[in-house]
VODRENLUM-680952 format. One record per atom (N, C-alpha, C): residue in one letter; x negated, y negated, z. Coordinates in steps of 0.02 Angstrom, whole numbers, plus 50000, padded with zeros to 5 digits. Layout:
<pts>
aXYZ
...
</pts>
This chain:
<pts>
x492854977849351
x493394973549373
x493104967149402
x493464963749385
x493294954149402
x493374955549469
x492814950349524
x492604949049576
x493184943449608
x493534944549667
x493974938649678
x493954936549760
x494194932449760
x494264929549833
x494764935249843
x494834935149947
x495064936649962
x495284934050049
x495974931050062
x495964930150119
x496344933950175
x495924935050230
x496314943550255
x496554937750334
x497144937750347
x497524934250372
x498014939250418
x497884940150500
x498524942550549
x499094940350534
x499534942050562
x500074942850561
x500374935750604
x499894935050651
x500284930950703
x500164924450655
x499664923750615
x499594917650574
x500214913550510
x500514921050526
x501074919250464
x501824918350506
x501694913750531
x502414910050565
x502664905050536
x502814900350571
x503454895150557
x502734890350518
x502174888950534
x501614885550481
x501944887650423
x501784894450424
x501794898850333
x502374893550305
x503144891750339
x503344889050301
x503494882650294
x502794878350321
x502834870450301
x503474869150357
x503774871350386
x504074867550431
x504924868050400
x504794869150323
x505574870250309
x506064877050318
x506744875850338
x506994881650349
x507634881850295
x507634888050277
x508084889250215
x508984890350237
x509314889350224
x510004892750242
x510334892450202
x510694899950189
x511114901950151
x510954904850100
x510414906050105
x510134908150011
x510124914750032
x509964918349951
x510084924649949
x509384926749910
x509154933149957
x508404935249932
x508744941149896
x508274944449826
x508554949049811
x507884954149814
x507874960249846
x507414964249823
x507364970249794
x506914971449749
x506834976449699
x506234983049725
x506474988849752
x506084992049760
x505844997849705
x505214999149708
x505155003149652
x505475013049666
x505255011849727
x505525018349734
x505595018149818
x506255020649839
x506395017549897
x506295025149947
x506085031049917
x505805038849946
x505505036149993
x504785033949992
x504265033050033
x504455033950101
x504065034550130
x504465033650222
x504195028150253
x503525023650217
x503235018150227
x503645011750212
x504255012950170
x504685005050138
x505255003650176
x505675010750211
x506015007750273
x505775003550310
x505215002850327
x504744999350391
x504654991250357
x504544992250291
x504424986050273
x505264983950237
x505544985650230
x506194984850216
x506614980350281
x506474983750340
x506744981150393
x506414975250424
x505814975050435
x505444967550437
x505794963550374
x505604963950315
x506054958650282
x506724958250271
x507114960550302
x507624959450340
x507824956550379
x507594957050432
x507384951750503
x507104944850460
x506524946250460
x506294938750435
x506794933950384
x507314937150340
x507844933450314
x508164930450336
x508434936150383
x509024935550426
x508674929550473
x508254931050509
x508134923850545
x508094918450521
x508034913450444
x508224910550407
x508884909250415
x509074911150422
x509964909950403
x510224914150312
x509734917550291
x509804920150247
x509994926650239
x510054926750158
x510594935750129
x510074939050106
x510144945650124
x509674950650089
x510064956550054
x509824955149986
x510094960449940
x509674965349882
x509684971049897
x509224974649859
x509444978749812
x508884982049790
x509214988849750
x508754992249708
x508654999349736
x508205005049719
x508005007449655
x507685005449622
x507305009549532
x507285015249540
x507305022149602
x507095028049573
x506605031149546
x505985025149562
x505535026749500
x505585025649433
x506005024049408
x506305020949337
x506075013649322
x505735012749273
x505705008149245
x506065004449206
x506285008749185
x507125004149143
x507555003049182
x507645008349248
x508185006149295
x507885001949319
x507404997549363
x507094990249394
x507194987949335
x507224986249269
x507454979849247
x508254980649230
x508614982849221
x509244984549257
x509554981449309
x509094984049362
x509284982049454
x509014973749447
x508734972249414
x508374964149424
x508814961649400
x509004962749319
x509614958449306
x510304958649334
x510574963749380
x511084962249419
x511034959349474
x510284958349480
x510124953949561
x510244947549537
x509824945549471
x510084937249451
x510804935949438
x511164940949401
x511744939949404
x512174936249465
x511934940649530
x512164940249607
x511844934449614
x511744928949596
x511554923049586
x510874923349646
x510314926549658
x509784926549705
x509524921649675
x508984919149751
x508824912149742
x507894913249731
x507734919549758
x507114921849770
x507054931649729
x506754931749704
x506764938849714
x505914941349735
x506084946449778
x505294952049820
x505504956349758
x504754957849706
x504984963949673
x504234969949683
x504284976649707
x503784982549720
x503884985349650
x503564981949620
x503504985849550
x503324994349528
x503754997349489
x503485002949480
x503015002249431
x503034999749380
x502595000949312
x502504992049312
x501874988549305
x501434983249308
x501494979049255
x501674984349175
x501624981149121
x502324980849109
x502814987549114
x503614986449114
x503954983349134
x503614977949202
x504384973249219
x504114965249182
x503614966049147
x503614958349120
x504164956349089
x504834957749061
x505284956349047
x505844954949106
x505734958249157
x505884953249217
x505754948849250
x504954947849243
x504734940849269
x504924935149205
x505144936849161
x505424931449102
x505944929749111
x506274935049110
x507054932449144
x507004929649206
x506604930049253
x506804926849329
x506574918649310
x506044920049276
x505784912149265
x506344907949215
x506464911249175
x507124909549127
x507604904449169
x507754907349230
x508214906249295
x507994902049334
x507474900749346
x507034897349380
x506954898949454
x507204904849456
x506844910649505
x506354913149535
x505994911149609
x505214911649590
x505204920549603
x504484923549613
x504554929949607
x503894932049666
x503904936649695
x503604939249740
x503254944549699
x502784947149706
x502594954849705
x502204957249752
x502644962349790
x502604964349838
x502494972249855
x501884971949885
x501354975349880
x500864977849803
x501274977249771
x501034979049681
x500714973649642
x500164972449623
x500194967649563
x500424966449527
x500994960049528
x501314959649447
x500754953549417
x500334954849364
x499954949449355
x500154944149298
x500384938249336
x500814933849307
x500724928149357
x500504922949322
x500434917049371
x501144916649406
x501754916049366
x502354916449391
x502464920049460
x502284924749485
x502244929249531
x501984928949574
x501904925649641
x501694926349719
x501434936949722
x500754935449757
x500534939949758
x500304943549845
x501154947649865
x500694947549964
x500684955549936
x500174956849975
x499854963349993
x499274965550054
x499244970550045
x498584971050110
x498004973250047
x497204970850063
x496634970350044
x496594977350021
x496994980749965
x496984987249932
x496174990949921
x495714984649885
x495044987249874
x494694989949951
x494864987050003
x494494983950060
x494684991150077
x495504994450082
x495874999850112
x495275006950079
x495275007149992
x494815009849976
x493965010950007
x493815006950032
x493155006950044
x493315011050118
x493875007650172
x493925010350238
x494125017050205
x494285018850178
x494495025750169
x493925030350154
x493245026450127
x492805031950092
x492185030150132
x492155025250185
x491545025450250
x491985030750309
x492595030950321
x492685035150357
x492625041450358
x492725045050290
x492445051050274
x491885050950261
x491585045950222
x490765050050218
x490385048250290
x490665042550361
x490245046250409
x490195050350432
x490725056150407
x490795063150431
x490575067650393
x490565066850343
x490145068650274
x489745066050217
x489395065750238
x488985060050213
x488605063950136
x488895072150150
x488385072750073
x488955078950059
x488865082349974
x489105086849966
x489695086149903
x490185089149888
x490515090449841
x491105084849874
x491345081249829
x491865075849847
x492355078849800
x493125076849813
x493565077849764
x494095070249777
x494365066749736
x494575059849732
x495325062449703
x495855063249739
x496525060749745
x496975053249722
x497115053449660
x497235045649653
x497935045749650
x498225040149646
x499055039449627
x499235039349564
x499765034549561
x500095033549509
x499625030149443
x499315031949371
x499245028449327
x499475022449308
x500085022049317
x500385014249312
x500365008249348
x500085009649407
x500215007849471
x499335004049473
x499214997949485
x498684993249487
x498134995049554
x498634996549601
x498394999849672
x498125005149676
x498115007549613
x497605016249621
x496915015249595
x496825010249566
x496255009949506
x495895003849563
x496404998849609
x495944994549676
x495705000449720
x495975004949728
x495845007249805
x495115011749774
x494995016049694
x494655019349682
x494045013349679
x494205007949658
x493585004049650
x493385004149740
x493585000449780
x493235000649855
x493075008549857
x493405014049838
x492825021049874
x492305019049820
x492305018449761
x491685018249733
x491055013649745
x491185010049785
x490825002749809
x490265007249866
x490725010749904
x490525014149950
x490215020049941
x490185024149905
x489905031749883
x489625030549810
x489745025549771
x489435024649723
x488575025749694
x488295024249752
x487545024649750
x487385032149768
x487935034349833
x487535042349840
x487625044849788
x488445044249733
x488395048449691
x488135048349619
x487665043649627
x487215041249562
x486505041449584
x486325044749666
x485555049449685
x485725055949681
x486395060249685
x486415067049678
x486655067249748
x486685063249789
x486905066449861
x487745067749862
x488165063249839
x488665067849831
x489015068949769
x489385072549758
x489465073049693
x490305075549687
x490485071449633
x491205071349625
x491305077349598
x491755083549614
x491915090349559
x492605089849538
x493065083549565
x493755082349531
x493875076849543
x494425074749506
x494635069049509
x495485070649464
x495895068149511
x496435066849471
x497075062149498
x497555059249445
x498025054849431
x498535059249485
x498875057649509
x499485060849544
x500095055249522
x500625059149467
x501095054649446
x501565053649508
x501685045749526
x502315044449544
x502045044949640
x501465047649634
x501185045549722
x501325052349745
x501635056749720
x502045063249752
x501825067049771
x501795068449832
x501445072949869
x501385080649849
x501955083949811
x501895089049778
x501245089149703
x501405083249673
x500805083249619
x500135081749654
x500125080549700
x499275077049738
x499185085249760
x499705089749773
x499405097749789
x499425099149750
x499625100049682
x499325105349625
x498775103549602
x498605095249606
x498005091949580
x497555094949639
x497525096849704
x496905099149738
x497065106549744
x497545110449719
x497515118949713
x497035117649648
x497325115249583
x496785113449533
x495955114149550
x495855110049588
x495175107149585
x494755111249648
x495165115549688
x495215120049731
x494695126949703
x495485129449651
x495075134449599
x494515133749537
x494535126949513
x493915124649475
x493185125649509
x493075126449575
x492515126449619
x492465130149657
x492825136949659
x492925141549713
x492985140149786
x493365135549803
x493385131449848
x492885129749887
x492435127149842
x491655123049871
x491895117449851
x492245114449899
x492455106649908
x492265104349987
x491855098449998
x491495096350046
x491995091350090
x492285087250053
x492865081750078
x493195079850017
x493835077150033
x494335075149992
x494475066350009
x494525062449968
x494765054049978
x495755053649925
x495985054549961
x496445052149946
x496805047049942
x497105041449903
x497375036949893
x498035035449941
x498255040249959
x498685039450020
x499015043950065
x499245042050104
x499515049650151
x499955054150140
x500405052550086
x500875057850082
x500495061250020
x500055059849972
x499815064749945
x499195066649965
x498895064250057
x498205068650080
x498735074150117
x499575073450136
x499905078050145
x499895084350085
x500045084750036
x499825087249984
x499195089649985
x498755087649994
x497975090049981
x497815094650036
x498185092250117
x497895095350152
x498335103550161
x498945103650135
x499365111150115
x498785113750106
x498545111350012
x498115116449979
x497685117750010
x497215115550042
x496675116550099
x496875120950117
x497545120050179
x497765126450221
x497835132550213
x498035132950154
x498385137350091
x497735142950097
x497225138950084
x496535142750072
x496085142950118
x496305140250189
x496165144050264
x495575136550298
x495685128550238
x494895125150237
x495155119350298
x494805117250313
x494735110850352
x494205107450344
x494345102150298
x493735096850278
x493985089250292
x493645086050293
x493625078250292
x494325075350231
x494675073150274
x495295069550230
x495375063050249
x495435056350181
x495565052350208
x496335051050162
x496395044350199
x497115045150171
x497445035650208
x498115033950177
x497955026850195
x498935028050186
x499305021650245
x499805018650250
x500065021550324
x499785023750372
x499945025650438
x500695029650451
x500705033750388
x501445038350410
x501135040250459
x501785043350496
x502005046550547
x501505052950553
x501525056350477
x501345062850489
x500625063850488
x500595057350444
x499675059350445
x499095055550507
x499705051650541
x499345049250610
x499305057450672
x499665060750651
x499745068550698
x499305070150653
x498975070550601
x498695075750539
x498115074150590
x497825067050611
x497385064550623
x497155067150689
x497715066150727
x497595068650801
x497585078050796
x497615082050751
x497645087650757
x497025090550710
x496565085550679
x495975086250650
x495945088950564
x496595088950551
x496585090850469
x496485083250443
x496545077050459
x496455072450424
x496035066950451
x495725064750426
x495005060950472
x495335053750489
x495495049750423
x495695042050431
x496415041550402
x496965039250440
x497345034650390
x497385027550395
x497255023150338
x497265016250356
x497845014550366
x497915009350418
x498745009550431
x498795001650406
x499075000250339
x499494993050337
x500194991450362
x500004988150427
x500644988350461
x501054983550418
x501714989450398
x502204985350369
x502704979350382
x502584981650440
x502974975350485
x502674966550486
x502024967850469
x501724962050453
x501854958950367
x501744963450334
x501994962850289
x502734963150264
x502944966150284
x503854963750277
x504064957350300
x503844954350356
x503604948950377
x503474943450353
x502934943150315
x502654938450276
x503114937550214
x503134943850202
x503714943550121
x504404939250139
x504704940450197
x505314936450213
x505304929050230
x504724925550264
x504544920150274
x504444915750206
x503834920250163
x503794915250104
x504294916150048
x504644920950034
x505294921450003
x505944916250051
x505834915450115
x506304908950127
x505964903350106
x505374901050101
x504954895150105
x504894892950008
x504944898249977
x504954895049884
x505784895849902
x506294899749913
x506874898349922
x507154892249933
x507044887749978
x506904882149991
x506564875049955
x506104879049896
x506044874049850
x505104874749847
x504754877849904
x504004876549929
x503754877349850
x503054875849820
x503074878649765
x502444884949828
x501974888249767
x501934894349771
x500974892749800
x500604888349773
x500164885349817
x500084881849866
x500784880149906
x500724876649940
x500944879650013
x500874888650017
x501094892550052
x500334892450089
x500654892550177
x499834892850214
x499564898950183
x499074899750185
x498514905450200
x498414909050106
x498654904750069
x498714908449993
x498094906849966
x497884912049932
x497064910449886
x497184912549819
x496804910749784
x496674912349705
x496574919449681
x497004924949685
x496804931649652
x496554931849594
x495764934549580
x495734934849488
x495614941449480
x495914948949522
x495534953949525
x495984960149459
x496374956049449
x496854961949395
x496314960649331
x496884965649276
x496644969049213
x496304961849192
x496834956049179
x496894952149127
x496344945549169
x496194946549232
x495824940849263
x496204935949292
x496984934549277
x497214928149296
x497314924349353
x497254918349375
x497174917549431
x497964918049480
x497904921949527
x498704922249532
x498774919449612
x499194915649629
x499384914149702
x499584918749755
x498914921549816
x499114926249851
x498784926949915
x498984929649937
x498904932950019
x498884939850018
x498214940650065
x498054949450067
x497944949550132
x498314953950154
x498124956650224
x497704959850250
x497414961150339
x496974964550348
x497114972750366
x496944979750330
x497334982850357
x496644985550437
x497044991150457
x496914993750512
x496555003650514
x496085002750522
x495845010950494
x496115014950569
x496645021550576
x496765024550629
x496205032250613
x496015031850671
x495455038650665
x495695042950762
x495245048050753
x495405050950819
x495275047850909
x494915041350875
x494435036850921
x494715030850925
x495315028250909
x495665023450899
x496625024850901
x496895031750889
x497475030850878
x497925026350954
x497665026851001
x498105022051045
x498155014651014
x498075013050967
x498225007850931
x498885008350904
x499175012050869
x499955013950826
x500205014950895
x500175017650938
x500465019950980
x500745014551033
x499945011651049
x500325007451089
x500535000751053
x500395000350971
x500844994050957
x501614997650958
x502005003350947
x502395005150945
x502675006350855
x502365007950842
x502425011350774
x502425016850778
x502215022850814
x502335030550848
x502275031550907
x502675034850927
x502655037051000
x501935041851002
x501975042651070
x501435046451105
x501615052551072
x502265055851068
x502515063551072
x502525065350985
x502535059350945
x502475061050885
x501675061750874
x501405055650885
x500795055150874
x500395064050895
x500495064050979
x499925069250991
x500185077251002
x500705077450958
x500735084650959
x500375089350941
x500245094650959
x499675098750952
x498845096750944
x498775089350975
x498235088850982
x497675089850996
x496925090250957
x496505090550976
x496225088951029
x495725090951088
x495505087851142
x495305081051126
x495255077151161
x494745069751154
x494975065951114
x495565067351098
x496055060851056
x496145055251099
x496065047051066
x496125043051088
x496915041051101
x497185039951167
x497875040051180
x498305047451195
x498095052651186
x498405057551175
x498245062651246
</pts>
């Protein structure tokens, strides 16, 4: 994969600068979620909300299901609803290019948000996905630094499974090309689902007689998944796992899960509502503070974007979520381990 800039930018940086000074009113953002399950897109749902709403602007969405034919569906009734901007979380990368045609058709600019849609047409905010990969696979291997690995990925369709596997490979790449650790599975988990991320590690479980050393998972609701099957079979190993749910920040404090990287959504819901008022308004799409040249997708193209910095939560750090107020104390440290940070 092509080598790209990357600019990793706080939160507090993306204020009233981000939008040149102009303020939008009355327009209508439309957003397209790919699948609105998650328990991570309320959080970012409601930041870009707020951030509209403080605009003087409308926010209007509407859920794919996971459907790819339903998001181009839901897109063309958003242009219909005459939107002036659309945020779209793509489910499938190559399936909505017929929506970024039609929006441009319209002269609609387009967000893609958190997902790569790779299309110059398309504003690109996300948090540093490769970067999340790498924090995900130094945090487990300083706890395991050698031994049988098993790699948890997401969705096939999805651009973000194939970034995050490149950063663990950046990172474990060399041990596992001296013999020090060594991959005995690897698999796709359709659709992110925490039920398929556990049959994929009962799988890879019984392929090895459960001589599995640590697990890297692509994210928390399927290192939820991974860590069942573990349980299932009595194990407690090194789990990493990334987007700071709820459950896997307790997974963390109760020692079944080592790291979750937390991309606080609120920063990013954030950002998405500011620069969706700011091209609303007319901004074009380089001329947004803090945007750099992405060339890191399939096709290389250079795309206009902003990547965020995320945040690694471990047992030595969780008073961070806590005291930003993203979990309480009582969620966070239930049944906690001794020597939890905050707990």
């Amino acid at each position: 994969m092509k080598k790209f800039a990357t600019m990793l930018l706080a939160s507090a940086a993306l204020s009233a600068a981000l939008l040149g000074g102009a303020v939008a009113k009355d327009k209508k953002i439309g957003v397209s979620w790919a699948s609105f399950q998650e328990e991570r897109w309320k959080t970012d749902e409601a930041a870009i909300v707020a951030a509209i709403s403080a605009e003087g602007n409308e926010y209007v969405s509407a859920d794919a299901e996971s459907s790819s034919a339903k998001q181009l569906t839901d897109i063309e009734a958003l242009i219909a609803q005459g939107v002036d901007v659309l945020i779209i979380n793509a489910w499938d990368k190559d399936a909505i290019a017929p929506a970024i045609e039609a929006a441009a058709n319209e002269g609609i600019p387009v967000i893609g948000y958190d997902r790569l849609i790779e299309d110059v047409r398309a504003f690109y905010l996300t948090f540093d996905n490769i970067g999340v990969g790498r924090i995900i696979a130094k945090s487990v291997q300083a706890v395991q630094p050698t031994g049988n690995y098993a790699i948890i990925k997401g969705d096939p369709g999805d651009p973000n499974a194939a970034f995050l596997l490149q950063g663990m490979m950046e990172v474990i790449g060399a041990d596992v090309d001296a013999g020090k650790i060594k991959i005995v599975g690897e698999a796709f988990s359709d659709s992110w689902k925490p039920e398929n991320a556990q049959k994929n590690m009962e799988q890879i479980l019984t392929a090895n007689d459960n001589n599995v050393d640590a697990v890297l998972s692509e994210n928390d609701g399927m290192a939820g998944g991974v860590v069942a099957a573990l349980s299932a079979q009595g194990l407690v190993i090194p789990v990493g796992g990334q987007d700071g749910d709820l459950a896997a920040i307790n997974r963390v404090a109760r020692g079944t899960q080592t790291v979750s990287v937390w991309k606080d959504a609120r920063n990013l819901g954030k950002a998405a509502g500011e620069i969706a008022s700011a091209l609303a308004e007319g901004a074009s799409m380089d001329s947004i503070e803090g945007a750099v040249k992405f060339t890191g997708g399939e096709k290389g193209i250079a795309i206009n974007a902003i990547l965020l910095e995320p945040t690694p939560l471990t047992k030595d750090n969780l008073s961070i979520a806590i005291d930003g107020g993203h979990i309480s104390k009582e969620q966070a440290c239930a049944g906690a381990q001794d020597g939890v940070d905050g707990c």
